[in-house]
C-alpha positions in Angstrom: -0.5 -30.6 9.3 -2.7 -28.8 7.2 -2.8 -25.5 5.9 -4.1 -22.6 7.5 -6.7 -20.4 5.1 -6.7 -16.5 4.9 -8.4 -14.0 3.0 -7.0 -10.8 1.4 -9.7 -8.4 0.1 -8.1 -5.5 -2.0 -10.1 -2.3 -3.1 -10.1 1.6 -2.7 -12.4 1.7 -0.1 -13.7 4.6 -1.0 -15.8 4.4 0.9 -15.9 1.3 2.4 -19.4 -0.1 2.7 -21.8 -3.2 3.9 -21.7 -4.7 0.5 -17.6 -5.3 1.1 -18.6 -6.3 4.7 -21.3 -9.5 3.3 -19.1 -10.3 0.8 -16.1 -11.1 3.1 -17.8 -12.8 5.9 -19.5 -14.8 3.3 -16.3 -15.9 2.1 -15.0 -16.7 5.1 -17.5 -19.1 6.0 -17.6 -20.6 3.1 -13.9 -21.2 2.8 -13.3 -21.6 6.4 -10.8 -18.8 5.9 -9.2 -17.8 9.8 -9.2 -14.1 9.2 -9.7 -11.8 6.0 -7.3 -8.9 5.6 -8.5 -6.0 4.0 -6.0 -3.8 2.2 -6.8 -0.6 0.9 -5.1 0.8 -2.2 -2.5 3.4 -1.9 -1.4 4.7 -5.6 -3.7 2.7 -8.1 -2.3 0.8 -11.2 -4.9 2.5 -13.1 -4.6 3.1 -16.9 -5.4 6.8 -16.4 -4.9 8.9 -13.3 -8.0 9.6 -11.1 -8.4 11.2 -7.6 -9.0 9.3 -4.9 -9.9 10.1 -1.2 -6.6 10.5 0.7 -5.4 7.0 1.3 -5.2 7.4 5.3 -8.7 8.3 5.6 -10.4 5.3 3.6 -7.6 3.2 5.8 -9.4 4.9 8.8 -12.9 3.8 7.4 -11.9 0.8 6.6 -10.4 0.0 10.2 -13.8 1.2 11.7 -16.1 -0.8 9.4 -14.2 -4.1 10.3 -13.0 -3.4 13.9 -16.5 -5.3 15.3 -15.7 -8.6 13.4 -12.6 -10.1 15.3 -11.3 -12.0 12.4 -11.7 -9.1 10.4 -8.0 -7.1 10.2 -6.7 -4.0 8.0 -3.4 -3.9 6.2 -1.1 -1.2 5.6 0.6 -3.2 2.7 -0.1 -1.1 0.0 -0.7 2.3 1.6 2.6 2.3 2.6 3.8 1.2 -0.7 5.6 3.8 -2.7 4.3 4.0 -6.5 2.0 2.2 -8.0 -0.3 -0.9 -6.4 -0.4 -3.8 -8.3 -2.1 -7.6 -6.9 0.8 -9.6 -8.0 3.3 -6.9 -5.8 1.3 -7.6 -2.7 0.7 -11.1 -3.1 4.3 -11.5 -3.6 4.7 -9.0 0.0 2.3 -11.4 1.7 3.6 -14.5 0.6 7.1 -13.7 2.7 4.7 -13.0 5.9 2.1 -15.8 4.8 4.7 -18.7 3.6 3.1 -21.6 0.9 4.3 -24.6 2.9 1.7 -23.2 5.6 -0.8 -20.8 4.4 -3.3 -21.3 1.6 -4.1 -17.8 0.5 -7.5 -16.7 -1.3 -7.9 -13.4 -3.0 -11.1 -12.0 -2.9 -12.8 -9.8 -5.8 -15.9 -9.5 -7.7 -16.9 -11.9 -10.9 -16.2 -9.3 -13.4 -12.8 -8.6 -12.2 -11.2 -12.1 -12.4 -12.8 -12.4 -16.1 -9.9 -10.0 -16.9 -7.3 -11.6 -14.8 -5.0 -11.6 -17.8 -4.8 -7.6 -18.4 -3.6 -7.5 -14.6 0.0 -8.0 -13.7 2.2 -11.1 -14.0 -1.4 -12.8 -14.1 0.0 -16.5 -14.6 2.4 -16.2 -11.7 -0.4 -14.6 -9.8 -2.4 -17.7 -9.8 0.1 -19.5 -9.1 0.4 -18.1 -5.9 -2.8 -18.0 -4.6 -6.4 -19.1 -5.2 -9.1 -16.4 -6.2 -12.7 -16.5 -4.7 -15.2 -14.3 -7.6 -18.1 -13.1 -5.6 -21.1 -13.1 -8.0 -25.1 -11.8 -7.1 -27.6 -14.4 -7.0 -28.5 -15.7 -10.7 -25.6 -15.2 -12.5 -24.6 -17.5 -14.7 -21.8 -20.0 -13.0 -21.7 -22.3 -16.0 -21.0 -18.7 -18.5 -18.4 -17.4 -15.8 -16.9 -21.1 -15.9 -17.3 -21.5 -19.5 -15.2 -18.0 -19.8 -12.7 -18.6 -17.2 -11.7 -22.1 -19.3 -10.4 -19.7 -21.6 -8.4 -17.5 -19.5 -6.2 -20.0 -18.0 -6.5 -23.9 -18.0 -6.2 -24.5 -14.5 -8.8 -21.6 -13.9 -11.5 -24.5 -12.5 -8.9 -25.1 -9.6 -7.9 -21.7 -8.8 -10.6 -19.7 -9.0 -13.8 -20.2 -7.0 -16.9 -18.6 -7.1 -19.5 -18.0 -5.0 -23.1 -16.4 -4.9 -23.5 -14.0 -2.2 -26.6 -12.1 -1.0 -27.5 -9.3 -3.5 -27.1 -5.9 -2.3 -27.4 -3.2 -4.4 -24.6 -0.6 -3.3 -21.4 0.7 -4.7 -19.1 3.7 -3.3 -20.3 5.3 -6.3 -24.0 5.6 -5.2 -22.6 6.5 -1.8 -20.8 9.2 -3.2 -23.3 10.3 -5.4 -26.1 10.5 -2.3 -23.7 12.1 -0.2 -23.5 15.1 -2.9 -27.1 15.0 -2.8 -27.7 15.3 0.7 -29.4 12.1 0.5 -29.1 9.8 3.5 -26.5 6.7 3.8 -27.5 5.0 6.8 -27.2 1.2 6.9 -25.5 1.0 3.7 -22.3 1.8 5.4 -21.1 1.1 9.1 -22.5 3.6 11.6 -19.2 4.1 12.2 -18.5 5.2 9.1 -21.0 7.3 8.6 -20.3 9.1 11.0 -16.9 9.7 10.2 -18.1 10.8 6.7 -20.4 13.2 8.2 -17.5 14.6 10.4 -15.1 15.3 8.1 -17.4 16.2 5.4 -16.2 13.7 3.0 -16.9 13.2 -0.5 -19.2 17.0 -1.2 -17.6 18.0 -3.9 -19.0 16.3 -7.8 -17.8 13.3 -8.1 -14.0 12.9 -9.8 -13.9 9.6 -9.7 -13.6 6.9 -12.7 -15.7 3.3 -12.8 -13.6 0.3 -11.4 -13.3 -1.0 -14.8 -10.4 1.5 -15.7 -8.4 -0.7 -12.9 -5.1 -2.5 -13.7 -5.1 -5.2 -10.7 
């Protein structure tokens, strides 16, 4: 019998927005995953400390962003977690619920974060354990990203697949950042979302937050 596919798609969330949204249903698709999990981050292995919304309300946007995809789903996994968030921690989590013999399991993250693979924890047991999918925009250079990724690891080519997905120009950042201008976000997050956002009166204040390369996966 062959193995049943899932996706796990980690991130802060913060907030969650339609760029997160294309690039999971594009992976699913393509990989013919059953369902993608998204699993916001609780404590951050980050090399410095940064603030972060409070964990349960990006797990709250995150749940309302996905809720009209049914094989969408949110994880508590690392929310729950107590200390630091690491990949190879909640791979090793999922694996137990998610067993080799009958799951194949595909992490999915952006180009420029599997290029530093090797900074994150445990990274060679990590691919062991399951495959990576590296969204990329349109026009980036597969053969560079392959011609790197030969140097990370030798079996990169088999466990690490990327894949060009519609460009959108959006980040958390520039929804932040609009937000504190009073600018408008609608349609580059769920509705849902941004209403929630607008409720609460998330994210007013300047900006605290660091750029996602300071991440330790």
């Amino acid at each position: 019998m062959s193995k049943e596919s899932i996706g796990i798609m980690g991130g802060s969330f913060n907030p969650i927005h339609i760029g997160h949204l294309v690039i999971a249903e594009e992976a699913r698709v393509k990989f013919s995953l059953s369902k993608v999990i998204f699993v916001p981050v609780g404590i951050p292995g980050y090399r410095k400390k940064i603030k972060l919304l409070d964990p349960e309300r990006r797990f709250v946007m995150t749940l309302l962003a996905t809720t009209s995809n049914p094989h969408f789903f949110v994880s508590r996994i690392e929310i729950d977690r107590k200390g630091k968030c690491y990949t190879y921690d909640t791979i090793v989590e999922l694996r137990k619920i998610y067993p080799e013999d009958k799951y194949n399991i595909f992490f999915i993250t952006g180009a420029d974060a599997v290029l530093s693979i090797l900074t994150w924890k445990n990274p060679k047991e990590l691919l062991s354990m399951c495959y990576f999918i590296a969204a990329t925009r349109p026009g980036y250079n597969l053969k560079k990203l392959n011609d790197k990724l030969k140097k990370i690891c030798l079996d990169c080519e088999t466990r690490v697949f990327p894949i060009q997905v519609p460009e959108l120009s959006i980040s958390s950042t520039m929804i932040r950042e609009r937000i504190i201008k009073n600018e408008p976000i609608k349609y580059l997050v769920p509705k849902e979302v941004e209403d929630y956002i607008y409720k609460n009166e998330l994210y007013k204040e300047e900006d605290p937050w660091e750029e996602q390369s300071k991440i330790e996966y």
